[in-house]
C-alpha positions, 0 to 999 in steps of 0.5 A: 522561551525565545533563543538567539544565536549570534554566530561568528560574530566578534565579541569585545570583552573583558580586555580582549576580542574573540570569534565567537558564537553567543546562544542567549535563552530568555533574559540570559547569555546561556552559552559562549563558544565555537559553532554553537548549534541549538536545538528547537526554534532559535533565531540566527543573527549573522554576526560576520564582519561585526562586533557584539560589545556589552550592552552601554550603561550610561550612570547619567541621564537627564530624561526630564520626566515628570515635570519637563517632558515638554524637552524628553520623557522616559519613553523617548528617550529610553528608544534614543538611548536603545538606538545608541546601543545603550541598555541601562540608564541611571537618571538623575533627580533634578526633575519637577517635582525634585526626587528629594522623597522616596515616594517622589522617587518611586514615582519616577520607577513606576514612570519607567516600568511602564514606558522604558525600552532601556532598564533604569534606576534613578538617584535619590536627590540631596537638598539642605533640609531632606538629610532624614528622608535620604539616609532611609535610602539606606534600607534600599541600597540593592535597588537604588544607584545612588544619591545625587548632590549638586555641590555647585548648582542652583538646579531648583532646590538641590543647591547643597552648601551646609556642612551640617547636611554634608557632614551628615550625609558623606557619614551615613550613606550607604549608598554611592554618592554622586556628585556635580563638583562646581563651586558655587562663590568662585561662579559668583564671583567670575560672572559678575567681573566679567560681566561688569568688564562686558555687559552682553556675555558670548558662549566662549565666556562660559568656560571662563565663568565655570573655571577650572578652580571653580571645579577643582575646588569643589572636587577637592573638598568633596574627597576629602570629605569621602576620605574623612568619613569614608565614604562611597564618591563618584564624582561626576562629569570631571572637566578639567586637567587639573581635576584629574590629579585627585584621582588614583590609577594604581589600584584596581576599580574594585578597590577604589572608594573615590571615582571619577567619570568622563563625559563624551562631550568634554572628551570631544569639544573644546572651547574652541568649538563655541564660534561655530555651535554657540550655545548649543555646546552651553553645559555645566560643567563647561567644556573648557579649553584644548588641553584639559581635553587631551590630559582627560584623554590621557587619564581615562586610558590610564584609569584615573578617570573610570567611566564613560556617560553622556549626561544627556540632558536634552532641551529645546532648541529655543531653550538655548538661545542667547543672552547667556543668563537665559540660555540652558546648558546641556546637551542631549547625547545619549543616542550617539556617545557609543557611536563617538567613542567608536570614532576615536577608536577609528583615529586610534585614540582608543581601543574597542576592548577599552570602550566596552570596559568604560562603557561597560565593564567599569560602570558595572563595577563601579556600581555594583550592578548586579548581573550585567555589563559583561557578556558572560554566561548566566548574565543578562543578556544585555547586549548590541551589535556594531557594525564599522563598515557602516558609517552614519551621518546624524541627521534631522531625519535620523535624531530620536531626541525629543527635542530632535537636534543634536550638537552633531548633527552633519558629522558623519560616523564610522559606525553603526548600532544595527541591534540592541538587546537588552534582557534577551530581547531584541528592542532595537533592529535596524532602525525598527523598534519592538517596545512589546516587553518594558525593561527592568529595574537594575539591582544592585549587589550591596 
């Protein structure tokens, strides 16, 4: 059974950070403590100068396999995320095929189990006829993260507008529900007024065209169904300042039943940023002015919004060329959101004990994961090294993406990821990957 000694290495955890040796045995964190000696064949990782943070676990991915793996897959995108500290993933069902069956989901964790560097669940996704077929998701709530409901999104399918299959579904799940809160008519109605005042739309309409009502309004009506038949809602990717406001801060995360997650783009970019990236920063929801970053900021450090993810959601560069009715949003992520947080921690936005809680901590708990996002005794070893003296420019030659570009590409950031392990072994060390041993399927305590 292999074991690891990190020694002297600084540990971010559970709101504080302390010196600390960690011994991990098999798939397990078996020890914590000052000088940990261990007998029989161990490998030593010199930890000084750097930090071990819990392994990331991003809730929303977009890895495109089956159907689009012409942009991801599984596999590349599982090493991407391992090389971004990143240990878990949750993915969502907006593949080809639609993961609108429990069979069609199954495929996707038989796909995983045989390719995934990462550990995985997948969401079970919603459309306005399968309301049956997600409610037997029921029986399998310790194995599945959640189910998916594009409130305000023609992605194939999965557009879900009937308040009979609302009703039906916020009244029985028990699982989490996840929802992508854009109101559909409000889209409707901006794009076809300010396309008729200009013709050709410019990326800096975007934002204009997925307003601020248009998120608040879905938002909204999504509480206030989750507070009328009390269900379990976590409202993806909020964009906007005045979603923030929906949202409670004055109780802890393990008594919420409605939270809210923040993505790295919309904590970075702002509408500013569409003269020089265009497209390449097109996602839904939009990346919207200055002042919705800042109030997103704001409510992140004071816990209105819970946790951090990527929605990485990569496409071909191609993809994302204009007009703009053809252009695809998203953004692919997944490989550097750790890294961005830890250039905020560097401009002081930002402490290292807060990243690890909503990077971490908070996703754990928010989904009641079993065994995982602390680094603690007898939990799985899921874990990766940050070295902050080491900067790292994203580069065409360093992007494990697939589709191989990023919206950062040229930045430079402060810190690097020298080792990710994720179930007590190492996949990721120094730019080498070890893919011998697959990750597992996250379980959940429900």
């Amino acid at each position: 059974m292999q074991k690891y000694l990190f020694k002297n290495i600084s540990i971010v955890n559970e709101g504080k950070i302390s010196c600390l040796d960690v011994l991990v045995r098999g798939e397990r964190i078996e020890k914590l403590g000052s000088q940990i000696s261990s007998k029989g064949q161990v490998r030593e990782i010199d930890g000084t100068g750097k930090y071990l943070f819990p392994g990331v676990i991003d809730d929303q991915v977009h890895f495109r396999e089956p159907g689009l793996v012409h942009k991801a897959d599984i596999y590349s995108e599982s090493k991407a995320a391992a090389a971004g500290g990143v240990t878990s993933f949750m993915e969502m069902p907006n593949t080809i095929p639609n993961a609108l069956s429990l069979s069609l989901l199954e495929d996707k964790y038989r796909r995983a189990g045989s390719t995934s560097i990462c550990n995985y669940s997948f969401f079970m996704g919603v459309s306005n006829d399968n309301s049956e077929e997600v409610l037997k998701a029921n029986a399998f709530a310790r194995e599945i993260c959640g189910i998916k409901i594009f409130m305000g999104s023609s992605t194939g399918n999965m557009l879900v507008d009937k308040a009979e299959t609302l009703s039906r579904i916020f009244g029985n799940s028990e699982l989490l529900i996840a929802c992508h809160c854009e109101q559909e008519d409000i889209i409707k109605e901006n794009y076809n007024r300010i396309k008729g005042k200009k013709g050709d739309l410019s990326p800096s309409d975007h934002p204009l065209i997925r307003d601020k009502s248009a998120c608040y309004a879905s938002s909204s009506f999504a509480i206030s169904l989750a507070r009328k038949h009390g269900s379990r809602l976590h409202v993806l990717h909020i964009s906007t300042d005045a979603e923030t406001d929906l949202f409670q801060n004055d109780i802890p995360l393990k008594d919420k039943k409605i939270t809210a997650e923040v993505c790295v783009h919309h904590l970075h970019f702002t509408s500013d940023d569409y003269e020089r990236l265009g497209y390449q920063i097109k996602c839904n929801p939009a990346i919207k002015s200055p002042e919705n970053k800042a109030t997103l900021w704001k409510a992140l450090l004071n816990n209105r919004l819970d946790v951090i993810a990527t929605d990485h959601a990569p496409h071909l560069l191609s993809e994302k060329m204009p007009p703009y009715e053809s252009a695809h949003a998203g953004l692919p992520l997944v490989q550097h959101g750790l890294q961005l947080m830890l250039h905020y921690y560097k401009l002081g936005a930002i402490s290292l004990e807060k990243i690890a809680e909503k990077m971490s901590h908070a996703v754990a708990d928010c989904f009641l994961i079993k065994d995982r996002g602390y680094i603690r005794e007898g939990y799985m070893a899921d874990l990766c090294v940050v070295d902050m003296e080491k900067p790292n420019t994203i580069s065409n030659n360093n992007i494990l993406y697939k589709c191989n570009w990023s919206p950062l590409e040229g930045t430079t950031l402060p810190a690097t990821i020298t080792h990710t392990m994720v179930n007590g072994k190492l996949v990721y060390e120094n730019g080498s990957f070890d893919e011998s041993i697959k990750g597992q399927r996250l379980l959940f305590n429900r």
